[in-house]
N, C-alpha and C positions, 0 to 999 in steps of 0.2 A: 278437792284435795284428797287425795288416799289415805286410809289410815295408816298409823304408824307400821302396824304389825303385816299388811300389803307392801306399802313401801320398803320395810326391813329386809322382808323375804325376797321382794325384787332383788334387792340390789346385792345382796348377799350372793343369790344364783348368778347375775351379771359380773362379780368378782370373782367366781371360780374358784373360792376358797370352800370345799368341805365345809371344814368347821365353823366357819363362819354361817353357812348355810344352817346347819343343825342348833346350832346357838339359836336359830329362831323360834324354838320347839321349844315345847315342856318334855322331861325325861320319861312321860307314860304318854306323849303323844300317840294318837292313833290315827293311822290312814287307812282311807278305805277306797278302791276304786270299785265301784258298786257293779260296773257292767265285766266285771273281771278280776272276783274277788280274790283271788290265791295269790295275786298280785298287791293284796293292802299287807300293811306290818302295823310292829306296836313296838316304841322308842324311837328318841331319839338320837340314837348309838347306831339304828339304820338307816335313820337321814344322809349321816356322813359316807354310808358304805354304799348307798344308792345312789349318792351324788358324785362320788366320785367315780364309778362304773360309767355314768351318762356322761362327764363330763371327760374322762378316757377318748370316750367314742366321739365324742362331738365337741370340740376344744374353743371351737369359737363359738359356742353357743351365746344365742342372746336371748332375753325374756321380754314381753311388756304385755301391760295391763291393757287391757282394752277399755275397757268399762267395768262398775264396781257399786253394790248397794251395801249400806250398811246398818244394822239394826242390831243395837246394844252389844254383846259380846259375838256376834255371828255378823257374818261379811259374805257376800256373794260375787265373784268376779271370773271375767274374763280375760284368759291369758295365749299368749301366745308366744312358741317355741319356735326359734330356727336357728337352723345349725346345720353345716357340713360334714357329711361321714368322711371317712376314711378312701371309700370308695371315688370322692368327687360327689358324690350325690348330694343335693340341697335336702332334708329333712325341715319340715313342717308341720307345728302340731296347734291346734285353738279347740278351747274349750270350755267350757265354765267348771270354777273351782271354788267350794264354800268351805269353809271353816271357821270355827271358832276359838276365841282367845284366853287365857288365863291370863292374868297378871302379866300383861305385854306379851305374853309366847304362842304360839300356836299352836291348841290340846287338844285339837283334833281338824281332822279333812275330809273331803270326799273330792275323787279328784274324776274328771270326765274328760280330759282333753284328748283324744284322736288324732290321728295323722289324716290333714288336707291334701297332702299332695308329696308325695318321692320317687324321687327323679331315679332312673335306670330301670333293669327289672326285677321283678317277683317273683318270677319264676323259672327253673332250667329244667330242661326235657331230654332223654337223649335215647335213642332205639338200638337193639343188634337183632339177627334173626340167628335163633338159636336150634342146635341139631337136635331137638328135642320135644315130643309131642306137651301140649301145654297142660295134660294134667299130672306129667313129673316133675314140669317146674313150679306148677301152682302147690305141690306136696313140702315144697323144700322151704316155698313163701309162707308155707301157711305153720309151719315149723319152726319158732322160736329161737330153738338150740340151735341150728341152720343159720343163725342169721350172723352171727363172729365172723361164719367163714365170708359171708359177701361182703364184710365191712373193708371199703378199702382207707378209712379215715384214720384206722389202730387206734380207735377208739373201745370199740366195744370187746369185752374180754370174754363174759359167757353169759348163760339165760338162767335166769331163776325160777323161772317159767317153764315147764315142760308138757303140759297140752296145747295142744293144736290150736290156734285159731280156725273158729265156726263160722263166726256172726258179726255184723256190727254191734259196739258195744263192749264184748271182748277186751279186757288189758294184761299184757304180761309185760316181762317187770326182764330188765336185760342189763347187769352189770355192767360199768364202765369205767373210763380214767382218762382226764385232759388235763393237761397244764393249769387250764382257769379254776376247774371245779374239784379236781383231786380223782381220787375211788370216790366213786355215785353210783346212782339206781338212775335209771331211765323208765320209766313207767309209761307205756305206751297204750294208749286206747284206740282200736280200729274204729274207724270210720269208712270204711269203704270192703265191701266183699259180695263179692259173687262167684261163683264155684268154678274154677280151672280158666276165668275170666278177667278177675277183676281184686285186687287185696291192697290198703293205706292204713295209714294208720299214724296218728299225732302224737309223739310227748307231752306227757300229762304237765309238767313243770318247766322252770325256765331254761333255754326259752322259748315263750309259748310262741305259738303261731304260726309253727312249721308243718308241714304234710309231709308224709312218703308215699306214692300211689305206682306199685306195678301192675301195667294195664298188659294181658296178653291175649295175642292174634295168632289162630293158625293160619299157616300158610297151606297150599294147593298142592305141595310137596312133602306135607307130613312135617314140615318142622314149626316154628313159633317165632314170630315177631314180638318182643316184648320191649314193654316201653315205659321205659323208670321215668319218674315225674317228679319233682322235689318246688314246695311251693311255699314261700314267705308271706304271703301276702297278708294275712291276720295280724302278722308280728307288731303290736302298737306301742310298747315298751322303751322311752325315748332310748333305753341303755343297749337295747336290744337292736334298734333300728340303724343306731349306727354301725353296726359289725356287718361284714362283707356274709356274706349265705355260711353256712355253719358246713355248708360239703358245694365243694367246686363240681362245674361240669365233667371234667377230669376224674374226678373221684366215682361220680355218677356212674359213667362208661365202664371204670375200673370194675365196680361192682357187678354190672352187667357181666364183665369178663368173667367176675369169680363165680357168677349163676351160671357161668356155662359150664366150667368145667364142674364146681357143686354135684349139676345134675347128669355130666357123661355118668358119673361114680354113685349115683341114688340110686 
């Protein structure tokens, strides 16, 4: 038999009600997802605003326990997520999930469940070859301020950041504005560089998971094949995983457009 405070939260998340959900918590709850910590909080005022983000995205979600130990006020169990994006896509998540209880609620978690398996893809790719030798356009990628003008999302407004990315490890920091999030900072740490060759780079915050990688090729005519790369595949955030890619193919292309003319004018 499951204990009370398993069973409550089951069914709580199986009715789709927020509050009912957060009702299961103590008001100084804390979560912690240990393999991906800037993803844990503390209250249960976030319960309600996490749950209903995931449940947004994924409206027929359903939950179940797998299996479950329990030892005085701590509980050890397995659970498992499915639910349909937006997209059509089946999402799928199993994982073990401990916590323990106060006075029927639950005052703390640590949560490990992962995505098994999601349907469609991860990733979009898209190439142009540009009239331009590859170390003007690598000047323009590696340039912060430069980057508003390739945004074809109208998302990104300016850089707060005005030195060059060098190196991997590198973050600068690019103001922005969407409907969901308001004025934000986007805090970007490169991950990927090599000189007039190779520049990526990940948002530091939600949501996580995403790459940008422009990889550039000269060509045998003095000009540059380059090839924007946009990749989800880390995104493990059930809230996260429901939303379709954060920049269409479409938009990918756009940008490449706007790195051409960018660098006629550099």
């Amino acid at each position: 038999m499951l204990p009370q405070a398993l069973q409550s939260l089951r069914d709580a998340i199986n009715s789709h009600v927020p509050e009912r959900i957060a009702d299961c918590f103590t008001e100084d709850y804390v979560a912690e997802r240990p393999l991906r910590p800037a993803e844990g909080f503390i209250g249960s005022g976030e319960v309600a605003a996490n749950w209903t983000k995931i449940l947004t995205g994924l409206p027929d979600l359903r939950v179940e326990i797998l299996r479950h130990a329990q030892n005085g006020d701590e509980s050890w169990s397995e659970w498992e997520y499915r639910g349909t994006a937006p997209t059509g896509a089946t999402v799928l998540l199993r994982g073990p999930v401990i916590l323990t209880t106060h006075d029927g609620r639950i005052a703390w978690a640590r949560f490990y469940p992962d995505p098994v398996t999601i349907e469609g893809p991860t990733h979009s790719t898209v190439s142009q070859v540009l009239d331009a030798p590859a170390g003007r356009i690598f000047a323009v990628l590696r340039d912060p301020r430069r980057h508003p003008e390739l945004d074809a999302t109208g998302r990104l407004r300016h850089a707060e950041t005005s030195e060059r990315i060098d190196a991997v490890g590198d973050i600068f920091v690019v103001a922005a504005h969407s409907e969901e999030f308001g004025d934000h900072r986007i805090e970007n740490r490169v991950v990927a560089f090599t000189e007039n060759r190779l520049i990526g780079w990940a948002p530091g915050q939600r949501p996580f998971g995403h790459r940008f990688t422009w990889k550039l090729t000269p060509t045998d005519d003095g000009r540059t094949e380059v090839t924007y790369a946009y990749d989800w595949a880390a995104v493990t955030h059930p809230a996260d995983l429901a939303r379709p890619p954060v920049v269409t193919a479409d938009e990918l292309d756009a940008s490449l457009t706007r790195l051409a003319g960018a660098v006629s004018v550099a």
